[in-house]
C-alpha positions as CSV (number, residue, x, y, z in Angstrom):
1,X,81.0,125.5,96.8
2,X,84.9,124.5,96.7
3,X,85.4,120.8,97.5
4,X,88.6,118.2,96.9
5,X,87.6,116.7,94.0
6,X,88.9,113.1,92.3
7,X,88.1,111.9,89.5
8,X,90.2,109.0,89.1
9,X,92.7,106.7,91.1
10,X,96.0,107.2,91.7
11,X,98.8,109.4,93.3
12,X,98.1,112.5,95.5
13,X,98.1,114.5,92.7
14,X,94.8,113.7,91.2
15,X,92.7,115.4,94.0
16,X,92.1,118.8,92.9
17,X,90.3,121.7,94.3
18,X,86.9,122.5,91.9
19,X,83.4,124.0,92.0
20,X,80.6,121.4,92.9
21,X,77.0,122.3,93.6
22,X,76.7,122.6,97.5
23,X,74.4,120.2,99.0
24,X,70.9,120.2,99.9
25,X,69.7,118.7,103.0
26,X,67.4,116.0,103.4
27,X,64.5,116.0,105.6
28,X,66.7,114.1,108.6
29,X,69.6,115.3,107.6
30,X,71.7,118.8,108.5
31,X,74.0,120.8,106.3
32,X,77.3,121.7,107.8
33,X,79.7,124.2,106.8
34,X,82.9,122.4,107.1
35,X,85.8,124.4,108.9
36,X,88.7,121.5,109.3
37,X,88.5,118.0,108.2
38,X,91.0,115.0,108.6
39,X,92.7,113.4,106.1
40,X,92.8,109.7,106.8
41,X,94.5,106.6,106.2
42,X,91.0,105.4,105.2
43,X,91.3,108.8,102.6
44,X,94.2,108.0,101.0
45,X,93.6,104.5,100.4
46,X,90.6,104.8,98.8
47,X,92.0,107.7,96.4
48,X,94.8,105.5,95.7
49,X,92.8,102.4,95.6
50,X,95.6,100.5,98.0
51,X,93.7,98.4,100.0
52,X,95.5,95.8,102.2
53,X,95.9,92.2,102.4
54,X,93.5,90.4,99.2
55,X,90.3,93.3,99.6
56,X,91.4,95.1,96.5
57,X,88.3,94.2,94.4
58,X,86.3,94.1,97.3
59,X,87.1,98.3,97.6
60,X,86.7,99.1,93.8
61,X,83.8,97.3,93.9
62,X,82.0,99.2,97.2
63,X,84.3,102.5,95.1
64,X,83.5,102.2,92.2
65,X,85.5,99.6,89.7
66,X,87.0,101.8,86.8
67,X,86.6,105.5,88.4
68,X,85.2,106.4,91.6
69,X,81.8,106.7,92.1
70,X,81.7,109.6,94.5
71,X,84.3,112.3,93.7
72,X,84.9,114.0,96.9
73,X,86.6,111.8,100.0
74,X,86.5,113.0,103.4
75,X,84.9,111.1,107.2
76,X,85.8,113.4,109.5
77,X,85.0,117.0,110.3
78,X,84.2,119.8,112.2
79,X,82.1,122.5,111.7
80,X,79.0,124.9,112.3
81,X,75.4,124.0,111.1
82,X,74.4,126.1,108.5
83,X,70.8,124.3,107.5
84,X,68.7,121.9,109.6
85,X,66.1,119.6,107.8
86,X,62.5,120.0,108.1
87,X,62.6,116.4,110.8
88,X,65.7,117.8,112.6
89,X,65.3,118.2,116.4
90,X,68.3,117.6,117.8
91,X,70.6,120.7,115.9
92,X,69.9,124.3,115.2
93,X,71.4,126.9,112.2
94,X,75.0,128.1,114.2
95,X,75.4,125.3,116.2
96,X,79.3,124.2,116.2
97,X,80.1,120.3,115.9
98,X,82.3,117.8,114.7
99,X,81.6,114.0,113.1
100,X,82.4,111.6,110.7
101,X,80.0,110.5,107.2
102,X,81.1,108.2,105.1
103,X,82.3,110.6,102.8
104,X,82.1,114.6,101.4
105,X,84.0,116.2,104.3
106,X,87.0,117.6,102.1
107,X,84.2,120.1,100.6
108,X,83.2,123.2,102.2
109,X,79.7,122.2,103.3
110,X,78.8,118.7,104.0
111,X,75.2,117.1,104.5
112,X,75.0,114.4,107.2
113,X,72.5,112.4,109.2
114,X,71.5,114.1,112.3
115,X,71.3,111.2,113.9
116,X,74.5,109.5,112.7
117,X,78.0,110.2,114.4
118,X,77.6,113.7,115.2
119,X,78.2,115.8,118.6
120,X,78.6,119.2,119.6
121,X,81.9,121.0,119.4
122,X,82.7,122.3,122.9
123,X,84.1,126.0,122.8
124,X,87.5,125.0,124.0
125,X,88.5,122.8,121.1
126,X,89.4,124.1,117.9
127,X,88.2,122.7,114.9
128,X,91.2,121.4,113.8
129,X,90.9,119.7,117.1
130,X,88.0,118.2,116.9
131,X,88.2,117.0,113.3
132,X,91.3,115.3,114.3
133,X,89.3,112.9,116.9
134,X,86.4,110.9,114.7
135,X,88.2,108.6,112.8
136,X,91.6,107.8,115.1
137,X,89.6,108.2,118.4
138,X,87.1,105.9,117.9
139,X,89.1,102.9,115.9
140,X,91.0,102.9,119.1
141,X,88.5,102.9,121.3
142,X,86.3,100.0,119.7
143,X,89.6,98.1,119.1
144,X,90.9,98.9,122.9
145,X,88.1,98.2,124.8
146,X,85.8,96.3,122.5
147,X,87.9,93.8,120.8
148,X,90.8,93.9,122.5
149,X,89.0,94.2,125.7
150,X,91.7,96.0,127.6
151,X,91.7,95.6,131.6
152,X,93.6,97.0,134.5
153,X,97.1,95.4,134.9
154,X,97.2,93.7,131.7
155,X,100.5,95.1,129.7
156,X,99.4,96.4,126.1
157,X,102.1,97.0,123.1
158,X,101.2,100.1,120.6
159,X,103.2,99.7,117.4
160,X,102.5,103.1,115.6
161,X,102.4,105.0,119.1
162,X,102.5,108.6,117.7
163,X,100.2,107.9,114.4
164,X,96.5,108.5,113.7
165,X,94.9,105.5,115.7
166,X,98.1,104.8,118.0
167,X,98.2,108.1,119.7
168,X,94.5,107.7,120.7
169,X,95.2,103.9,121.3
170,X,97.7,104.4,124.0
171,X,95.9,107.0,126.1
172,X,93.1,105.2,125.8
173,X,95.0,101.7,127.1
174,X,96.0,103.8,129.9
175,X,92.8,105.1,130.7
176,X,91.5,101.4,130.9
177,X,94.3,100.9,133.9
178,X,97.2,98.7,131.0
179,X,100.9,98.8,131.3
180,X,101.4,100.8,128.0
181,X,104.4,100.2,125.7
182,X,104.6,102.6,122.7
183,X,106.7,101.7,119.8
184,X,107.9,104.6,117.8
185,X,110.8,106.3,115.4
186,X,113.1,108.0,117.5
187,X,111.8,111.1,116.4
188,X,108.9,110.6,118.6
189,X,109.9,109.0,121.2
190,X,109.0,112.3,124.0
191,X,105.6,112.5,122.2
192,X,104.8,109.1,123.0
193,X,106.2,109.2,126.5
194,X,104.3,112.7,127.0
195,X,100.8,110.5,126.2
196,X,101.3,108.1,128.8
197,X,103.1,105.3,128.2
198,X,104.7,103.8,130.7
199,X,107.8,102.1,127.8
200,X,108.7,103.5,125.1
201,X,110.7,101.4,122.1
202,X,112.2,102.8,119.1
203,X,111.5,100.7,116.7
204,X,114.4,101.9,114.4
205,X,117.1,100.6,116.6
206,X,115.9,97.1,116.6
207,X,112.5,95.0,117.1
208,X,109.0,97.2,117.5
209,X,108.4,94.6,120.2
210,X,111.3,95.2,122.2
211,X,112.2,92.9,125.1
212,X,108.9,92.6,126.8
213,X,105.6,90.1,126.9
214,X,102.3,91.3,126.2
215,X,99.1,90.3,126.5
216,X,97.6,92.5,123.6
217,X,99.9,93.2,120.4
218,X,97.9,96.0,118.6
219,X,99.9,96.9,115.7
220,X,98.3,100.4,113.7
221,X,100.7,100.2,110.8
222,X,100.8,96.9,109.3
223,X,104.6,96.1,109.9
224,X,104.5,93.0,111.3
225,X,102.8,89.4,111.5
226,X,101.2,87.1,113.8
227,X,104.1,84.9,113.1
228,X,106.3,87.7,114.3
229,X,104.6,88.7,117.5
230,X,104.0,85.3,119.2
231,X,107.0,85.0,120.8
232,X,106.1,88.4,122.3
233,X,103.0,87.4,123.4
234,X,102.0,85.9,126.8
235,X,100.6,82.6,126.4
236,X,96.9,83.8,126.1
237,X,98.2,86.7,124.9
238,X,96.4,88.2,121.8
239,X,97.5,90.5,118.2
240,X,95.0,92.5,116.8
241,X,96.2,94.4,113.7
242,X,94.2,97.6,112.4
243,X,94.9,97.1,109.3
244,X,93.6,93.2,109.0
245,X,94.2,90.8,105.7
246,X,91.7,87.7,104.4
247,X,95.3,86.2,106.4
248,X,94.5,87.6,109.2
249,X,91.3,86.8,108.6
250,X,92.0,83.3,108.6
251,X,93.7,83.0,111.3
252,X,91.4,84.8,113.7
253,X,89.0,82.0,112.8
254,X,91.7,78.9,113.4
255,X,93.1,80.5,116.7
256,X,89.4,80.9,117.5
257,X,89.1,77.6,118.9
258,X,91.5,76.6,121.8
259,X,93.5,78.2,124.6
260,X,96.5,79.8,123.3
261,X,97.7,83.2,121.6
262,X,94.9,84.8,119.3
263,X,94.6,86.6,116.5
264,X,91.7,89.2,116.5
265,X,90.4,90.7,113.0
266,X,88.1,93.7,113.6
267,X,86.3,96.8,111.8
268,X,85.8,99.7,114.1
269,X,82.9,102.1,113.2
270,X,81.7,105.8,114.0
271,X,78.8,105.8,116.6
272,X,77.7,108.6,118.6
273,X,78.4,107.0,122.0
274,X,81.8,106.8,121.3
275,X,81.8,110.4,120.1
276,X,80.8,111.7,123.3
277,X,82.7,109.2,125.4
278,X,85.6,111.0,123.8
279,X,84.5,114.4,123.8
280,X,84.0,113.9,128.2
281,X,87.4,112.3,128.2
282,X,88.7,115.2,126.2
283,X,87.0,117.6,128.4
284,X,87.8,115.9,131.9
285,X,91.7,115.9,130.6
286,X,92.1,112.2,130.4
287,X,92.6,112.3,126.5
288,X,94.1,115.5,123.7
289,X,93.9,115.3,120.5
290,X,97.4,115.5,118.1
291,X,97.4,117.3,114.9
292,X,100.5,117.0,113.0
293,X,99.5,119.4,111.2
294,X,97.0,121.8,109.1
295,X,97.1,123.0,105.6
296,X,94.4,125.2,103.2
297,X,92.1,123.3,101.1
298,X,95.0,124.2,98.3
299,X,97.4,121.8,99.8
300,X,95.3,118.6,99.6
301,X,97.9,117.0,97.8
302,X,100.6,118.2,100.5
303,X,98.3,116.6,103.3
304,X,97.9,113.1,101.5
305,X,101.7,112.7,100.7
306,X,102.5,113.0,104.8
307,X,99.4,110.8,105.5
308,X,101.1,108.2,102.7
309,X,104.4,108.4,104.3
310,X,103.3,106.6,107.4
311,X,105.4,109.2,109.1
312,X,102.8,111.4,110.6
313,X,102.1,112.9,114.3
314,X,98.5,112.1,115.3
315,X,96.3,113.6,112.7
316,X,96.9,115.3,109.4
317,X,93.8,118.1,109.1
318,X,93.1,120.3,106.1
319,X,90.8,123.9,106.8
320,X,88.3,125.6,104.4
321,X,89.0,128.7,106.5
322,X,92.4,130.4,108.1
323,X,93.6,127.9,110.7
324,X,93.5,129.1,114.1
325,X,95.8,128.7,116.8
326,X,94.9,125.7,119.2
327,X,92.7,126.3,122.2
328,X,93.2,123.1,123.8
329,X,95.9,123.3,126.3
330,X,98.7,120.5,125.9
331,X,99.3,118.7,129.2
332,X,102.8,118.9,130.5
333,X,102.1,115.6,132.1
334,X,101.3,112.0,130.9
335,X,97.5,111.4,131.1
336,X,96.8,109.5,134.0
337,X,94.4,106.8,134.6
């Protein structure tokens, strides 16, 4: 089979299409021929080995400390079953679904648990679509409602409003009954309104936290600090970055203990409950999926560089087959709560 192959760290250049031997299936496991699969943050920063904040040993060590251990990246993906494993129940051969592994996705088959974070695909989504919810959807889930523990009427800043996790993050804020602020370039600032949020500040004519006070600071990009965000913070108010530091670390632990602002450090993960949380929200309208855009398994390169440049719409997706025109109809309306 054709998979996205690196072989070494470094620049976008060094994943390269090749032949690898397509995977077998374990006995609780299901082979899946890939169709669209996501290209992550996550992706490029263990191709590049760039991890943030002190944890760069920590990631060549779980990577693989001079070369990487495992040659093909790739969480998230969507796809049709094309072998079951001799224990597997739950899935049949043609079956269409979407997930995220731990890796092997930018490949075109992939073998998974069947009992890891795997649904079915509903017809109406595309599988650019649905490859484009895994990874994003579920960070801002678990870091809305989990850690952040968003309720009705609180007011809830997004910094990275239109990216991978924030486009999720602020539907999903509003869903959960928050006053939603989205901070954005100006570039974005309709997409961002067009998901729900009740504010919108563009960050590129001044501060991302504009002139409000929030009880929840979640920033998606890394741009700014605790130090920063306090004064924009209610007095129990609370940042949560995605992208947490052994700082951040730190002081999650000292601001543990008291009354006033907080800083939470968190690691989301990919469960099937979330999965098909999502997938009803997505089907009851409440939630849509952003692609930014997709690109043949030739352009790998091309879909790390726009994932690098922190400049992306919602998800960056790459297809082992002909991408299809979208079958999810775009609301012309926020999504409401």
């Amino acid at each position: 089979m054709k998979a996205c192959i690196y072989e070494e760290y470094g620049p976008a250049e060094v994943v390269t299409v090749g032949e690898v031997p397509t995977p077998a299936p374990r006995a609780n496991e299901i082979l899946v021929q890939v169709h669209a699969a996501a290209v992550t943050t996550a992706d490029w920063r263990f191709r590049a080995s760039s991890f943030p904040g002190g944890f760069w040993l920590a990631g060549r060590l779980l990577l693989g400390l001079l070369r990487p251990r495992h040659p093909i990246l790739g969480m998230d993906y969507a796809g049709v079953v094309a072998e079951v494993g001799r224990d597997v129940e739950r899935f049949r051969v043609g079956d269409a679904v979407f997930g995220a592994t731990s890796r092997g996705a930018h490949a075109e088959f992939v073998a998974v648990k069947a009992s890891g974070a795997i649904a079915l695909k509903p017809a109406s989504w595309s599988y650019e679509e649905a490859a484009a919810i895994p990874f994003g959807g579920n960070s801002a889930l678990m870091f809305m409602r989990d850690f952040g523990k968003v309720k009705a009427g609180q007011r809830v800043l997004v910094i990275g409003a239109s990216g991978g996790v924030g486009s999720w993050a602020v539907q999903i804020a509003r869903h959960l009954g928050a006053e939603v602020t989205g901070a954005c370039s100006t570039r974005n600032v309709e997409l961002v309104r067009a998901l729900g949020a009740h504010h919108v500040v563009d960050y590129t004519a001044g501060s991302p936290f504009g002139e409000g006070t929030y009880d929840l600071v979640f920033d998606t990009v890394g741009v700014t600090t605790f130090a920063g965000a306090k004064p924009a913070l209610t007095a129990k108010g609370t940042y949560l970055p995605l992208e947490g530091s052994l700082g951040t670390m730190a002081q999650a632990v000292f601001t543990a203990f008291g009354a006033g602002k907080k800083v939470k450090h968190a690691i989301s993960k990919n469960t099937r409950r979330d999965l098909e949380e999502l997938a009803a929200l997505i089907e009851a309208g409440v939630l849509r999926p952003i692609v930014d855009t997709a690109v043949p398994m030739a352009r790998i390169a091309d879909a790390y560089r726009l994932v690098e440049s922190r400049h992306k719409r919602g998800s960056v997706i790459v297809t082992m087959h002909a991408p299809r025109p979208s079958a999810m109809a775009a609301p012309s309306q926020p999504a409401r709560r």
